[in-house]
C-alpha positions as CSV (number, residue, x, y, z in Angstrom):
1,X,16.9,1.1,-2.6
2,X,15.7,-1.6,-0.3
3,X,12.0,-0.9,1.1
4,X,11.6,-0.5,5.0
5,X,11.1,-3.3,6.5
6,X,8.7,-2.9,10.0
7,X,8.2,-5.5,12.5
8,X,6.1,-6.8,15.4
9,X,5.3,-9.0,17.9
10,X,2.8,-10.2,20.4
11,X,2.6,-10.2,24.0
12,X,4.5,-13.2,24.8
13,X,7.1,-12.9,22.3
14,X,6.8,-16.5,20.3
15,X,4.8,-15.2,17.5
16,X,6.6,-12.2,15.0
17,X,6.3,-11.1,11.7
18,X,7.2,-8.5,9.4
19,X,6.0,-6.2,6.5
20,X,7.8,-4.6,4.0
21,X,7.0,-1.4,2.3
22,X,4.6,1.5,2.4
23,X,1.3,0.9,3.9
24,X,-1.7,1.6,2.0
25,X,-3.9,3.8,5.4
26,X,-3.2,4.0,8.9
27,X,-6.6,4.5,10.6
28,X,-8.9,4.3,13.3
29,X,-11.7,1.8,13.5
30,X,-14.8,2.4,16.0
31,X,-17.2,0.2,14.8
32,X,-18.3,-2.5,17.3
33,X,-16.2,-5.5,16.0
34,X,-13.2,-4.0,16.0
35,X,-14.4,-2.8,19.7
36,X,-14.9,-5.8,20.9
37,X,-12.0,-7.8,19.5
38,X,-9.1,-4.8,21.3
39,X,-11.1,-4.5,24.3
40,X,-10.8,-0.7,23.2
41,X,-12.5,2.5,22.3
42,X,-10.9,1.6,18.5
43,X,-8.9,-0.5,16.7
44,X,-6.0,1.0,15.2
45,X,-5.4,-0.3,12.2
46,X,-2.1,0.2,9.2
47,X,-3.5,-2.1,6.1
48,X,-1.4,-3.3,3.9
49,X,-1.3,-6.1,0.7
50,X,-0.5,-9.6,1.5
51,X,2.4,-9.8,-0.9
52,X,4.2,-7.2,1.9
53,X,3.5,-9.2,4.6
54,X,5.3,-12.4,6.3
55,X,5.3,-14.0,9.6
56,X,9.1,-14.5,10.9
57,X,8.5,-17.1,13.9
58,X,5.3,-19.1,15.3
59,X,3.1,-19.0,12.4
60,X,1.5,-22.0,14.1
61,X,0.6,-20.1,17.2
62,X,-1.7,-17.9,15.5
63,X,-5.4,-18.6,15.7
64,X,-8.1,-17.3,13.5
65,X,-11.9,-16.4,14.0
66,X,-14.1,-15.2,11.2
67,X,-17.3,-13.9,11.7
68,X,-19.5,-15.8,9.0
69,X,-22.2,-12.6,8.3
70,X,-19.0,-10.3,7.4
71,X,-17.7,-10.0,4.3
72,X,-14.4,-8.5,5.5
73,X,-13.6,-9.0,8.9
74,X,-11.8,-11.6,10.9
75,X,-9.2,-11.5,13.7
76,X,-6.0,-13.3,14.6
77,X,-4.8,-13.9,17.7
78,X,-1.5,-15.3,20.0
79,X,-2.9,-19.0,20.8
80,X,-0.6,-18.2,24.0
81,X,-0.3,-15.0,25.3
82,X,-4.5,-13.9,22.8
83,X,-2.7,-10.9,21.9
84,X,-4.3,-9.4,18.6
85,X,-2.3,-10.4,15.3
86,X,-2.3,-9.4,12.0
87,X,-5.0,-11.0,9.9
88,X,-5.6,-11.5,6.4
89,X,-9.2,-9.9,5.1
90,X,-11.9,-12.6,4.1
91,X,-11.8,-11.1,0.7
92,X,-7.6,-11.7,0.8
93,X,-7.0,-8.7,-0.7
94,X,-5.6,-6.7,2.6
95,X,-3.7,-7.7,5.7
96,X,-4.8,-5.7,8.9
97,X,-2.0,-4.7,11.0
98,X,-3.1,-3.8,15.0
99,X,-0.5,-1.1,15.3
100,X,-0.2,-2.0,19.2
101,X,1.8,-4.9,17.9
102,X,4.5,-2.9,15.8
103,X,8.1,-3.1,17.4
104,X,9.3,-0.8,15.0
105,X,7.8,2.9,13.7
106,X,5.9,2.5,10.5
107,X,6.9,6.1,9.3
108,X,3.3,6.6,9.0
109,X,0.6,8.5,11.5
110,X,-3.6,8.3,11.3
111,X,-5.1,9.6,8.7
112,X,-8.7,9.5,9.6
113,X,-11.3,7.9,11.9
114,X,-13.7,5.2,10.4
115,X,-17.2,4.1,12.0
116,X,-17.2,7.1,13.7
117,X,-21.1,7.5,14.2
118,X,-19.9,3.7,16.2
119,X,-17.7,5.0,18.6
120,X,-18.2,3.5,22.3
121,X,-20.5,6.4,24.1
122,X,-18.2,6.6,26.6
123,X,-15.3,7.6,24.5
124,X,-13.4,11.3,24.7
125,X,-11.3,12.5,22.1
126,X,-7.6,11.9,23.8
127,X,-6.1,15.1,23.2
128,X,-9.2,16.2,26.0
129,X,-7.8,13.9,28.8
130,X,-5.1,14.4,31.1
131,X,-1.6,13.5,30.6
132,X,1.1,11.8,32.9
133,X,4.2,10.4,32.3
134,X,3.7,7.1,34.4
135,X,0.8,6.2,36.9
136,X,-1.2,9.6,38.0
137,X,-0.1,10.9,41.9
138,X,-2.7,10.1,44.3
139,X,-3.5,13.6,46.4
């Protein structure tokens, strides 16, 4: 039986890759790197080994930043479009996947929240927010 193959993309559309296989976690991140780097309350994050992963087109357009204190942590990025990328821990041993850049559905929901006692102060669990289908109806 072949293994499911899942695929993304970035913003722009010139950079796309491809992983193959079950993923080790799908989770939440909130501590203040992972912040920082989506612009977001959390990262969310599917992790999987690097012999699953491939990039399919562009592998030159992607750009890297490591933070030298962190042992695990980096981010890639679209050098046209700066959308977020998969990225290769320091260690090598896990490739993050930003779920926002799936094109396909990993089979595969959240299982927990990590750096929770991090999250933004600002942030509200979602399922307390309103819900609309498109932009919100001005009164």
């Amino acid at each position: 039986m072949d293994k499911k193959q899942v695929k993304g993309s970035c913003l722009c559309g010139d950079v796309s890759y491809q992983y193959s296989g079950d993923a080790m976690v799908f989770q939440y991140c909130h501590c203040s790197r992972c912040r920082k780097f989506t612009g977001s309350a959390h990262a969310s994050n599917i992790i999987i080994s690097p012999e699953q992963f491939q990039w399919i087109t562009s592998e030159e357009m992607v750009g890297r930043y490591e933070l030298p204190e962190t042992k695990h942590f980096a981010t890639s990025f679209c050098k046209k479009c700066g959308s977020s990328l998969p990225w290769k821990t320091q260690s090598g041993k896990a490739v993050i996947i930003p779920a926002g850049t799936l094109d396909d559905d990993p089979d595969i929901k959240p299982t927990h929240n990590i750096f929770y006692t991090n999250k933004a102060p600002w942030y509200e669990e979602v399922g307390c927010l309103n819900k609309f289908e498109a932009f919100p109806v001005k009164d």
